[in-house]
C-alpha positions as CSV (number, residue, x, y, z in Angstrom):
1,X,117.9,-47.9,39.6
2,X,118.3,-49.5,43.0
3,X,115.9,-46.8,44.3
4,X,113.0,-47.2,41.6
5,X,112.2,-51.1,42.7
6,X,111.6,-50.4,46.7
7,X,109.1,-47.5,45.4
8,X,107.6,-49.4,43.0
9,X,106.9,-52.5,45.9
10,X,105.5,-49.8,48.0
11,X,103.2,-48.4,45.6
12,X,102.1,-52.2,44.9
13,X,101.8,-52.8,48.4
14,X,99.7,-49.5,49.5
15,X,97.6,-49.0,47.0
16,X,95.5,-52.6,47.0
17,X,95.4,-51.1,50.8
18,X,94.3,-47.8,50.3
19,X,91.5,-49.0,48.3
20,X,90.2,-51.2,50.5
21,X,90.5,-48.7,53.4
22,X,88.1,-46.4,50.9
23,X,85.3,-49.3,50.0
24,X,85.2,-50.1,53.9
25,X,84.8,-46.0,54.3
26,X,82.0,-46.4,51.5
27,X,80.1,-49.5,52.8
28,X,80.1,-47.6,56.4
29,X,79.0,-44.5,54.8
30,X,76.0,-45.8,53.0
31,X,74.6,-47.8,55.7
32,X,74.4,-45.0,57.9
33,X,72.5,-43.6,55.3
34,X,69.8,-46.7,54.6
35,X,69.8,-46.5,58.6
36,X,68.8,-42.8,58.2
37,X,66.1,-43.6,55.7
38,X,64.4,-45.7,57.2
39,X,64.0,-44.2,60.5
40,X,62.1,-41.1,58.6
41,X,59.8,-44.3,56.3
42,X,59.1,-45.8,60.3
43,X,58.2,-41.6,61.0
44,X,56.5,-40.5,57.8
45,X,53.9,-44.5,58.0
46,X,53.1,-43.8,61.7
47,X,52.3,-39.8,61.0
48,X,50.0,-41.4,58.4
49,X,48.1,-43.8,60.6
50,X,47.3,-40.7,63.1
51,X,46.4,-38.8,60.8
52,X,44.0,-41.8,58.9
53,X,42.7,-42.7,62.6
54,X,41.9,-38.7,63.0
55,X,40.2,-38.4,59.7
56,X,37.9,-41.8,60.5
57,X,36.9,-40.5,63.9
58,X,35.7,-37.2,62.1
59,X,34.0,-38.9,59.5
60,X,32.3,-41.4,61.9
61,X,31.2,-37.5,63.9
62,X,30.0,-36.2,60.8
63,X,27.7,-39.2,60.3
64,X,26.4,-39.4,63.3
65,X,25.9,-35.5,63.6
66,X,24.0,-36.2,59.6
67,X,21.8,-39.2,60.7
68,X,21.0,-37.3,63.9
69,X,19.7,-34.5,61.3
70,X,18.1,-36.8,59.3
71,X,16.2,-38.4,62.1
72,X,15.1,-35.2,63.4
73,X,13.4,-33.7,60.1
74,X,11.6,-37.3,59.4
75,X,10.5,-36.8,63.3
76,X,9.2,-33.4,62.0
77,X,7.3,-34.5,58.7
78,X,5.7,-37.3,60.5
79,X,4.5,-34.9,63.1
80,X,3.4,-32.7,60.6
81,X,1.7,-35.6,58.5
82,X,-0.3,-37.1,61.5
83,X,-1.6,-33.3,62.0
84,X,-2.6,-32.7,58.9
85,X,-4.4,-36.1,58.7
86,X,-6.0,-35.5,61.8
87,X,-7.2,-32.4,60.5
88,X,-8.6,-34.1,57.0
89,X,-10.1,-37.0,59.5
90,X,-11.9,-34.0,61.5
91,X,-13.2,-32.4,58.0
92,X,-14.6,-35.7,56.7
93,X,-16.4,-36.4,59.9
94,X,-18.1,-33.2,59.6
95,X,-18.7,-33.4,56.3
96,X,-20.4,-37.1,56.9
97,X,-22.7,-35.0,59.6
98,X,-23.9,-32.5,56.7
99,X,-24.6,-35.0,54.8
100,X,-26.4,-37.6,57.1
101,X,-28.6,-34.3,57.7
102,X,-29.0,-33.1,54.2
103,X,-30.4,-37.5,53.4
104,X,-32.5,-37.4,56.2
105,X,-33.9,-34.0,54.6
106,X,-34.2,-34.9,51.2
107,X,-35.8,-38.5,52.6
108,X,-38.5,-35.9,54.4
109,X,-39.1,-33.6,50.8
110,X,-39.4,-36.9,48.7
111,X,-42.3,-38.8,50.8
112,X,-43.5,-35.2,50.7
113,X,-43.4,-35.3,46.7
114,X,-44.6,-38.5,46.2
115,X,-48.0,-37.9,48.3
116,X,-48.5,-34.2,46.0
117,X,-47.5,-36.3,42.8
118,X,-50.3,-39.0,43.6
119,X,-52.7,-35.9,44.0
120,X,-51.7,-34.2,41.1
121,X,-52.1,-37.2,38.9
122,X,-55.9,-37.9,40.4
123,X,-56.2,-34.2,39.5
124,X,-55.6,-34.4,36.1
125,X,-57.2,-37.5,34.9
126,X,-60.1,-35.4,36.4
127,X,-59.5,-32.6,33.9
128,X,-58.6,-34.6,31.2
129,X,-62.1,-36.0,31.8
130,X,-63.7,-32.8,31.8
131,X,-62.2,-32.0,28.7
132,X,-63.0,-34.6,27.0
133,X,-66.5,-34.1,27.6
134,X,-66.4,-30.3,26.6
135,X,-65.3,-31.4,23.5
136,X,-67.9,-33.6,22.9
137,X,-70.6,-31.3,23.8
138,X,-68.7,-28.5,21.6
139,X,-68.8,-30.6,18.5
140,X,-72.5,-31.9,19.1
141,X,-73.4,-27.9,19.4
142,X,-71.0,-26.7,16.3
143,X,-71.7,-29.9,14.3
144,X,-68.0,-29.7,13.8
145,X,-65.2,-32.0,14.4
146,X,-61.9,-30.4,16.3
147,X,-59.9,-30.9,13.5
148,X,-62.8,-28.8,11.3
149,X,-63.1,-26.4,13.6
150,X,-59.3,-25.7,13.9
151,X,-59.1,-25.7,10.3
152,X,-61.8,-23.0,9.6
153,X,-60.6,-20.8,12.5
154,X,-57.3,-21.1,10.5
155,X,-58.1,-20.0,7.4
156,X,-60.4,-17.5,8.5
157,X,-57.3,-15.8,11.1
158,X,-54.5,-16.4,8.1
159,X,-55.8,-13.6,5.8
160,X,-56.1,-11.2,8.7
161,X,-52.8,-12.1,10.4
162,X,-50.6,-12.4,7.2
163,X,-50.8,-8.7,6.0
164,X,-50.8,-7.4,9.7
165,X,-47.7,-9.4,10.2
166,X,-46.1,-8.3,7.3
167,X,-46.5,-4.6,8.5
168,X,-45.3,-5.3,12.0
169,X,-42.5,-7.3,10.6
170,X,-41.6,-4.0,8.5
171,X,-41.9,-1.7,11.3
172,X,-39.9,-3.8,13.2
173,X,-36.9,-4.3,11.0
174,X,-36.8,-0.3,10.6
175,X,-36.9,0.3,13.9
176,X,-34.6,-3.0,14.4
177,X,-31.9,-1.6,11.7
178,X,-31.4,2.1,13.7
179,X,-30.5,0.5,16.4
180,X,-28.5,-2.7,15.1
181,X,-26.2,-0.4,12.7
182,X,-24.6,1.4,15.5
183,X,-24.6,-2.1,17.8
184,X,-23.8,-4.6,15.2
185,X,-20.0,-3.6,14.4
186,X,-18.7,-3.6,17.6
187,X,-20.6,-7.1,18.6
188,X,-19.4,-8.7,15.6
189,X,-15.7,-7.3,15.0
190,X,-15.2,-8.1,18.8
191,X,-16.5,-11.6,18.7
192,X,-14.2,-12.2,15.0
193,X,-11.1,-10.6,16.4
194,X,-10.7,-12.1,20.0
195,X,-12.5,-15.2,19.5
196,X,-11.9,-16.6,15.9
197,X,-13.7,-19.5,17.4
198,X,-13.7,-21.8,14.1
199,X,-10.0,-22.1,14.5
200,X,-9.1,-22.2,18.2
201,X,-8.0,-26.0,17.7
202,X,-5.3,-25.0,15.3
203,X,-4.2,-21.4,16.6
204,X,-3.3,-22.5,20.1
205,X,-1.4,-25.5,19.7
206,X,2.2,-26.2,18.3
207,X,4.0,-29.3,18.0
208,X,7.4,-30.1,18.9
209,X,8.6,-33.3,17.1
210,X,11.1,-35.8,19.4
211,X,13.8,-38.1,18.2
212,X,12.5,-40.6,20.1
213,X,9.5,-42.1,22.3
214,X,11.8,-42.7,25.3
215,X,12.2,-38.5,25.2
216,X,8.9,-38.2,26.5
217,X,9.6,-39.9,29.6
218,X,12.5,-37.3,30.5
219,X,11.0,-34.8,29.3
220,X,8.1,-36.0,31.7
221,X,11.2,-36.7,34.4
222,X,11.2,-38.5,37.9
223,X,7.7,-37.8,39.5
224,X,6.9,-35.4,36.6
225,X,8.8,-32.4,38.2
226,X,10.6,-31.7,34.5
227,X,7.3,-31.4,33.1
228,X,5.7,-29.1,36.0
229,X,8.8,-27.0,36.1
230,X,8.3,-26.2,32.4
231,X,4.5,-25.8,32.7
232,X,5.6,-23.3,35.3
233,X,7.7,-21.6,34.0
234,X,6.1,-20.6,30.2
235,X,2.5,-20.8,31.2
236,X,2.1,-23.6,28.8
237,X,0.2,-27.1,28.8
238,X,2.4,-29.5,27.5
239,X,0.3,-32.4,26.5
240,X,1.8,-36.2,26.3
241,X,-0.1,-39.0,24.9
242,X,-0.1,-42.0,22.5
243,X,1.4,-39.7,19.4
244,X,4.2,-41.2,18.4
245,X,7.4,-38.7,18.5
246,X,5.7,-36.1,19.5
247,X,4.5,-33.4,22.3
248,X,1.6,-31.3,21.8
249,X,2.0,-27.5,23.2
250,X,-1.3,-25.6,24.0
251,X,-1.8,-22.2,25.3
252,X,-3.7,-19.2,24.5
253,X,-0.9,-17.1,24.7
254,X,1.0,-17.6,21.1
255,X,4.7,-15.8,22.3
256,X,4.3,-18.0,25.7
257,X,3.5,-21.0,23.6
258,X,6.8,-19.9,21.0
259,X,8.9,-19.6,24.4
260,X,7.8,-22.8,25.1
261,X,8.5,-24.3,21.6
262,X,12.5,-22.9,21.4
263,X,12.9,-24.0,24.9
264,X,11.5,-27.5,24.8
265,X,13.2,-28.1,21.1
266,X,16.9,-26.9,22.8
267,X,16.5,-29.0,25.8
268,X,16.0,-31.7,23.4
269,X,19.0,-30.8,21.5
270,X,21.2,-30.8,24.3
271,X,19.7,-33.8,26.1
272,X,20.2,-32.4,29.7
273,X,16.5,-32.4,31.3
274,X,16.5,-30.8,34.3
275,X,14.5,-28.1,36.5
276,X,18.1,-25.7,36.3
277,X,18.5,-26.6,33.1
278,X,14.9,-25.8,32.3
279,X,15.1,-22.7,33.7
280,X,17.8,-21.7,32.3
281,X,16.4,-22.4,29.0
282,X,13.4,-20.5,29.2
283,X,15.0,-17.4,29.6
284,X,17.2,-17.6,27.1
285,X,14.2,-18.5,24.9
286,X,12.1,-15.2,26.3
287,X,15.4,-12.8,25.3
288,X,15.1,-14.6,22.3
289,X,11.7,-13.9,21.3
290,X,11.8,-10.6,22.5
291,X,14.9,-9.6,20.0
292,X,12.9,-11.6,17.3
293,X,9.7,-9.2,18.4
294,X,11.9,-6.2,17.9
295,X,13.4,-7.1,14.9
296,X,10.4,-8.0,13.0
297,X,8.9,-4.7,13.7
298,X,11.8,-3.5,12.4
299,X,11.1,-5.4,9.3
300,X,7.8,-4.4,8.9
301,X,8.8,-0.8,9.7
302,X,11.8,-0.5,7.1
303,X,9.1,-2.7,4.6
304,X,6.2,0.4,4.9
305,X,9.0,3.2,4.8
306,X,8.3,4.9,7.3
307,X,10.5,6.2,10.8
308,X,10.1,8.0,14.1
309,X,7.7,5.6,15.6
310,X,8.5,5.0,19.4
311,X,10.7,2.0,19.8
312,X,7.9,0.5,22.1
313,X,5.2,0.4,19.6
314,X,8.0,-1.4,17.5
315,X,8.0,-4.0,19.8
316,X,4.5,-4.7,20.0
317,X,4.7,-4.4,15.8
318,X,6.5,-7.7,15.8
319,X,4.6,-9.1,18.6
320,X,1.3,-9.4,16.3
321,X,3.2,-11.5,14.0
322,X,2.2,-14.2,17.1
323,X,-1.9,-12.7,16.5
324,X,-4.0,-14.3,13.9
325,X,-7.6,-13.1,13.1
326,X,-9.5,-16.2,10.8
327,X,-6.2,-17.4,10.1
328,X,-5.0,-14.3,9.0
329,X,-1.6,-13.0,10.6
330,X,-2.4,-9.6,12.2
331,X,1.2,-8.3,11.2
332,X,1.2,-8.9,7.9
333,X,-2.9,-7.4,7.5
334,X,-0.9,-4.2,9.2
335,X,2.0,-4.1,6.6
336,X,-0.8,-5.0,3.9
337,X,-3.5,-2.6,5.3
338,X,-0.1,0.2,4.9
339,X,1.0,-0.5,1.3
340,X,-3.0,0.1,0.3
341,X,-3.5,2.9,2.0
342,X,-0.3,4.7,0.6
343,X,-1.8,3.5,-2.8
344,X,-5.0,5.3,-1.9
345,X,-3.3,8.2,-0.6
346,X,-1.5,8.7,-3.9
347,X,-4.5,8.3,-5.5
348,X,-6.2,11.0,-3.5
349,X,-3.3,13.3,-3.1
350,X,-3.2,13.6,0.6
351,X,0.3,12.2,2.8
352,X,1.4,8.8,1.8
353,X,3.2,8.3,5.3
354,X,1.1,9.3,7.2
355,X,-1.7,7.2,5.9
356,X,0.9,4.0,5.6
357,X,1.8,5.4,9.5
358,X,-1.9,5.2,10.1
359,X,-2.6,2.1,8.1
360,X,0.2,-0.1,10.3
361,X,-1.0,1.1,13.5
362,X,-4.3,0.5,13.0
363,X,-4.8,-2.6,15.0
364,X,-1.9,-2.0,17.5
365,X,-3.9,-3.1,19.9
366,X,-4.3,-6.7,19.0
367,X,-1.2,-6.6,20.4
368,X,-2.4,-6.2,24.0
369,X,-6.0,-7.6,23.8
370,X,-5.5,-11.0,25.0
371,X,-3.8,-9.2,28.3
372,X,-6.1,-6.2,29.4
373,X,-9.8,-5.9,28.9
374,X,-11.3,-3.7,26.1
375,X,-11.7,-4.0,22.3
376,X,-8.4,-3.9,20.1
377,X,-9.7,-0.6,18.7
378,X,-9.5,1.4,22.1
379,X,-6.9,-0.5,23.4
380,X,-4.6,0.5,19.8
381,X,-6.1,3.9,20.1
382,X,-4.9,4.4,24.0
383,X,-1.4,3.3,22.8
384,X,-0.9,5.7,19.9
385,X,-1.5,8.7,22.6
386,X,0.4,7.1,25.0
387,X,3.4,7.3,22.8
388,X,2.2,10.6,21.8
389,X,0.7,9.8,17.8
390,X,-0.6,12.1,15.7
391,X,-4.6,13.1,16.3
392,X,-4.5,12.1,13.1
393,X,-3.3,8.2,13.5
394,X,-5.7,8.2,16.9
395,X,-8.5,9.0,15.3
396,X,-7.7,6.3,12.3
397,X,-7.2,3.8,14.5
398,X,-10.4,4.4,16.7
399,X,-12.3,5.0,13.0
400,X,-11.1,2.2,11.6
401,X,-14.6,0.2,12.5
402,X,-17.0,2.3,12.4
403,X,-16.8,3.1,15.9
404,X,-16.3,7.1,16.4
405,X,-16.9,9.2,13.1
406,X,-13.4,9.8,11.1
407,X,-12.4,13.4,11.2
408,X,-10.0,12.6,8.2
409,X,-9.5,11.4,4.8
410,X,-6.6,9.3,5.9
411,X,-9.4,7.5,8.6
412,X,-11.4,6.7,5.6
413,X,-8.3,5.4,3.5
414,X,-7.5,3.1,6.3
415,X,-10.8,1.8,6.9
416,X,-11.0,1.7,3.1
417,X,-7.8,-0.7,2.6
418,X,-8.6,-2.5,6.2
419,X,-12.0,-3.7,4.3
420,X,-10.0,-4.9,1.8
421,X,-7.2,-6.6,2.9
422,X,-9.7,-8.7,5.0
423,X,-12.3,-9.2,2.3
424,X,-10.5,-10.3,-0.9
425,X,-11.3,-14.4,-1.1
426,X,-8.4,-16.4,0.3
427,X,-7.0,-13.6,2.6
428,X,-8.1,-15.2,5.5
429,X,-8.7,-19.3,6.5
430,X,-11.0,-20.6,3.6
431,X,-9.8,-22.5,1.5
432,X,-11.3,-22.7,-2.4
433,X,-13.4,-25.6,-2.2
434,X,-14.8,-24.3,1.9
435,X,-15.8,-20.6,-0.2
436,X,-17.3,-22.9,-3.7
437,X,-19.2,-25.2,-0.9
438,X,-20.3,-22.5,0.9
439,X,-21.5,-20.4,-2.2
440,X,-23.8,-24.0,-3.8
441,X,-24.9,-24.2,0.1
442,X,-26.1,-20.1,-0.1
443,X,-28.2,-20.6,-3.2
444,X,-29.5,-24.2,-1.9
445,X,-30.9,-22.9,0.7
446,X,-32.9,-20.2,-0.9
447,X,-33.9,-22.0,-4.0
448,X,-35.6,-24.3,-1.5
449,X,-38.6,-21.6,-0.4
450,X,-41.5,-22.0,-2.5
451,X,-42.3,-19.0,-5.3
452,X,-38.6,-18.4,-5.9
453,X,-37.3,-18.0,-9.8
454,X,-33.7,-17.8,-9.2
455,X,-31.3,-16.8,-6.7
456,X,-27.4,-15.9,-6.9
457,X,-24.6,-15.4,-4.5
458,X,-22.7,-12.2,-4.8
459,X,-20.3,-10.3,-3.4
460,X,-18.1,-13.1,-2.2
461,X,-21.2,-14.7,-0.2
462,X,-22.0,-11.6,1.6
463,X,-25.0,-11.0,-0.2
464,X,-27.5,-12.8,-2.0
465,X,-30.1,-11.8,-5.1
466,X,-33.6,-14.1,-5.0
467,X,-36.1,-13.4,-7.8
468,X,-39.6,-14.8,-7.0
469,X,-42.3,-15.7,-8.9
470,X,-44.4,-12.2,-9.3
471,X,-47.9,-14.7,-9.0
472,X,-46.8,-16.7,-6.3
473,X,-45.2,-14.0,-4.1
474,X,-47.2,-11.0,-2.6
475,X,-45.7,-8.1,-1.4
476,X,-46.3,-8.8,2.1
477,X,-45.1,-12.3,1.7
478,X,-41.9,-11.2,0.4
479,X,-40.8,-9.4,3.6
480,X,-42.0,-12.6,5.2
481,X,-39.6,-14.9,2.9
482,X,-36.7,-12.3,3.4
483,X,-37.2,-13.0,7.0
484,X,-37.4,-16.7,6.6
485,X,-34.4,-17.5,4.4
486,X,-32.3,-14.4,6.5
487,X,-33.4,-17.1,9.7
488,X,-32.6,-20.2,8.2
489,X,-29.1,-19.0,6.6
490,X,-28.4,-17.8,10.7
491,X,-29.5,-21.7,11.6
492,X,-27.8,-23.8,9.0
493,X,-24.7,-22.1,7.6
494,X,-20.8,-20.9,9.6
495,X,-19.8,-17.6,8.1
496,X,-17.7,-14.6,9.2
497,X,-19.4,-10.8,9.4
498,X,-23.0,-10.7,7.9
499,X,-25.2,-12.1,4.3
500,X,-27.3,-9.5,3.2
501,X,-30.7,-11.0,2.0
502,X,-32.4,-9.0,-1.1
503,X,-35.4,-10.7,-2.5
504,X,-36.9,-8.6,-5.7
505,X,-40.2,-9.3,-7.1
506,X,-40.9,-7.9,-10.7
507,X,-44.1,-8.1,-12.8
508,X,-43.5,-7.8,-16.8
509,X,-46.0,-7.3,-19.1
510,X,-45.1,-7.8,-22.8
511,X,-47.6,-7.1,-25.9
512,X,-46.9,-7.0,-30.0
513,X,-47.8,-4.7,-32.0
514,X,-48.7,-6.0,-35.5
């Protein structure tokens, strides 16, 4: 027991000792550390102010070394510029020599004109004088007036000229309709098919409508190099103006003016107007129309029944759905033109596919036409070989107007349905009340000649029937009068292909018997 209360003193007396000992360990200890740390802050701030003092001496390099640049390519331009002006100055000056020359010239031929103009005009008041006195001595010798005169040289001439005329007239039309049957198809279906020039104005525009006005300005962009980049790129004018919401696209070409229209219309969409973008648009919109091309000849293809034909032709298939003719898609007149023909074909008894082969190749080359010179039928007919056709579908397609002779019934079925399909009313761009008006304006303008009975428009207006008056109307004068209304109906009236003109005189006699 004696032992335990030293120990215990100890222990109290040590351990308040110890502990301080170890805090005074601890303090030391930690600021050594602090010390430590911020030596390597003092280290880590000045390696970043050397290294911020090397980057602004590079940067202050690279500015230099950029406006140095700068100022050498403005240097250049204005070089550039001054020669080019002093070229345009040197062209003017010239130009202003030429002229000066060519004034002092025509200065020379006008004082020359004036002094032969006062001559001629003292010449002719002389020979209207010594007309005038002719006349008078004519009349005094003739006991005639001029009018009188004129008059009885008139009549007396008429009677001679009007049955010789009548003759000549004849002569001339037979010869006239030899030649004009083998010229007139060709002139005609070559001005209907590539020129259609009634509805230009509506076949080579589109319209694309905009969300907005303030679109057209980007779509315009800074110094109009949005608008130039896509004019560039499709072929296509885009036209801007005072129509509200809306840009006006107008080519010739219809699949450059459809690229045009998916491209402008998704640039819209996705609001970012720029040349890259534009680009990239564009051909995404040509791979577009192309599969579209190819698919709708597909269409068309698997419609008509028929396989085998070269993937090529296919294409250019389901590029004449872009082709009109009067308003009248060419595709669809090809997928018509086969269904009738394979109707006719049945009829007949000769092959169905390969008159609805024929039938939809038979203006192939519509395709083409706006792109390489020649008419649609050669062009369609130099295709089918190409792609190695049947003699058969060549010669149907080069048939198909009239202009080689068809070695086949299957040419004749297809230039039998061709007729058709673009003859029935309302196939191609007329509408009712345009045929109606047209039909009132036919008969109009043949009622109007004197000696006619009655007159009627048939055959859709391609023809037209005028009975005359048997007492009126001589047989010469009625080749005259077919003439005449023929002419007028040329001055007066728009129609596609030709109006036949018959006029038929009959003389009845009609007695009782009681």
């Amino acid at each position: 027991m004696s032992y335990v209360i030293p120990i215990l003193l100890t222990i109290v007396i040590v351990a308040p000792v110890t502990w301080v000992l170890a805090v005074a360990h601890r303090k030391k200890s930690y600021e050594s550390k602090i010390g430590s740390a911020e030596e390597k802050s003092r280290e880590i701030i000045d390696e970043a102010l050397k290294t911020a003092e090397t980057k602004k001496r590079e940067a202050l390099l690279e500015a230099k070394e950029e406006s140095i640049r700068t100022k050498n390519e403005l240097d250049r331009e204005t070089r550039e510029r001054r020669a080019e002006l002093q070229r345009y100055e040197r062209r003017v000056l010239s130009k202003e020599e030429n002229l000066d020359k060519k004034s002092e010239t025509l200065e020379r031929r006008e004082t020359s004109l004036t002094a032969r103009e006062e001559n001629l005009s003292k010449k002719m008041a002389e020979v209207d004088e010594l007309r005038k006195k002719q006349l008078q001595e004519l009349e005094r010798i003739s006991a005639m007036t001029t009018e009188q005169a004129k008059d009885y040289l008139l009549q007396l001439i008429e009677e001679d000229v009007k049955h010789d005329a009548a003759k000549k007239v004849k002569e001339l039309e037979a010869k006239a309709k030899e030649e004009a049957n083998k010229k007139a198809k060709e002139y005609i279906v070559t001005a209907i098919q590539r020129c259609a020039a009634d509805h230009v104005a509506e076949t080579t525009v589109s319209v694309v409508q905009l969300p907005s006005d303030e679109m057209k300005g980007r779509i315009i962009g800074r110094e109009g190099r949005n608008i130039r980049t896509l004019e560039t790129m499709t072929g296509v004018e885009l036209i801007i103006d005072d129509t509200p919401e809306a840009v006006v696209l107008s080519g010739f070409d219809p699949v450059r003016r459809e690229i045009a229209r998916i491209a402008l219309e998704r640039l819209i969409v996705d609001g970012r107007i720029h040349p890259a973008r534009i680009e990239e648009m564009v051909e995404k919109a040509q791979k577009e129309v192309e599969m579209n091309m190819r698919e709708d000849g597909e269409a068309a293809v698997l419609e008509v029944g028929i396989h085998g034909i070269h993937p090529e032709l296919v294409k250019l298939l389901g590029k004449m759905k872009f082709r009109t003719s009067y308003g009248q898609n060419a595709l669809k007149h090809s997928i018509e033109v086969a269904q009738l023909a394979g109707l006719l074909a049945a009829e007949i008894g000769v092959d169905v596919r390969l008159a609805k082969r024929a039938g939809l190749l038979h203006d192939i080359g519509k395709s083409i036409d706006h792109e390489v010179e020649g008419s649609h039928v050669k062009l369609g007919a130099d295709l089918c070989r190409k792609y190695k056709e049947s003699a058969i579908v060549v010669n149907s397609v080069e048939a198909h107007h009239g202009e080689v002779e068809p070695e086949s019934l299957i040419a004749c079925i297809v230039q039998a349905a061709d007729t058709i399909s673009a003859a029935r009313p309302g196939a191609r761009r007329e509408t009712l009340e345009a045929y109606t008006n047209r039909m009132k304006q036919l008969e109009e303008i043949t009622d109007s000649f004197k000696g006619v009975d009655k007159s009627f428009a048939i055959q859709a207006g391609r023809e037209v029937r005028i009975m005359v008056v048997p007492e009126q109307v001589s047989d010469d004068d009625m080749v005259l009068m077919a003439r005449d209304i023929a002419k007028k109906i040329e001055e007066t009236m728009t129609y596609p292909g030709e109006i036949r003109v018959n006029v038929i005189r009959e003389s009845r006699v009609t007695a009782t018997a009681k």
